[in-house]
N, C-alpha and C positions, 0 to 999 in steps of 0.2 A: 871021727866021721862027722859031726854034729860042728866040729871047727872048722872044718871043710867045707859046710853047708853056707855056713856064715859069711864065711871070705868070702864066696863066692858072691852072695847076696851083698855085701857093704863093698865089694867091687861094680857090681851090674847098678847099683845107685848111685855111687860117687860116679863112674865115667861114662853111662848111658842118661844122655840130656830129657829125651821124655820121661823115663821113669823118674825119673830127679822131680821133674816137673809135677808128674803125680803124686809122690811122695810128697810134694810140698804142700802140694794144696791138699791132701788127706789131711796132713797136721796140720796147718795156716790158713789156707785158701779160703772157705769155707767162714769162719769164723772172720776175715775179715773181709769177704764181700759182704756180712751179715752190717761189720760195720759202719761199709762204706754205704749200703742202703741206707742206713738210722741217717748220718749225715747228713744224706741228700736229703732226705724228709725233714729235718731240721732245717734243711737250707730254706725248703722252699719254692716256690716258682721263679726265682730269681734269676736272671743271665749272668751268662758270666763277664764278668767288668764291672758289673752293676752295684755300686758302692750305697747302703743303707746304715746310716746310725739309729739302732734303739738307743733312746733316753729311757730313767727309770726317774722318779719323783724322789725330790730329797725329806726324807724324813727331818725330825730333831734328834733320833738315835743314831743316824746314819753320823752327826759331828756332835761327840758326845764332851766334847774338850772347850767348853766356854772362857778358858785364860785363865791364868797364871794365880798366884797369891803375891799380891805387893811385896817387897823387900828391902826394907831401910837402907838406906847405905852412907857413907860418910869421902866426904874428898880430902884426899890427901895430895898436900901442895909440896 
């Protein structure tokens, strides 16, 4: 009886389009309109097209690699 119930239920979700719809967004929806907000608030008041470059200030840690160690070498003719 209880398998009965079911089928019926993962039939009426697989091939009725709005309850699909709801079932999506109960588990998905939700959680990423939350992150498509953050986003825009991240973005800004920006248009869209509107190309800006942040720079950030170079440290001396940010290029921690001053070159090499010299290395002898000899030619051979």
């Amino acid at each position: 009886m209880l398998f009965k119930y079911l089928f019926i239920i993962t039939l009426v979700i697989l091939f009725v389009p709005p309850v699909r719809r709801f079932v999506f967004y109960l588990l998905v929806g939700r959680q990423l309109v939350k992150e498509q907000k953050k986003q825009g608030d991240v973005r800004g008041d920006r248009r869209e097209g509107e190309i800006r470059v942040d720079t950030r200030q170079k440290k001396d840690t940010d290029y921690p690699y001053k070159g090499g160690e010299y290395v002898d070498y000899e030619e051979i003719k």
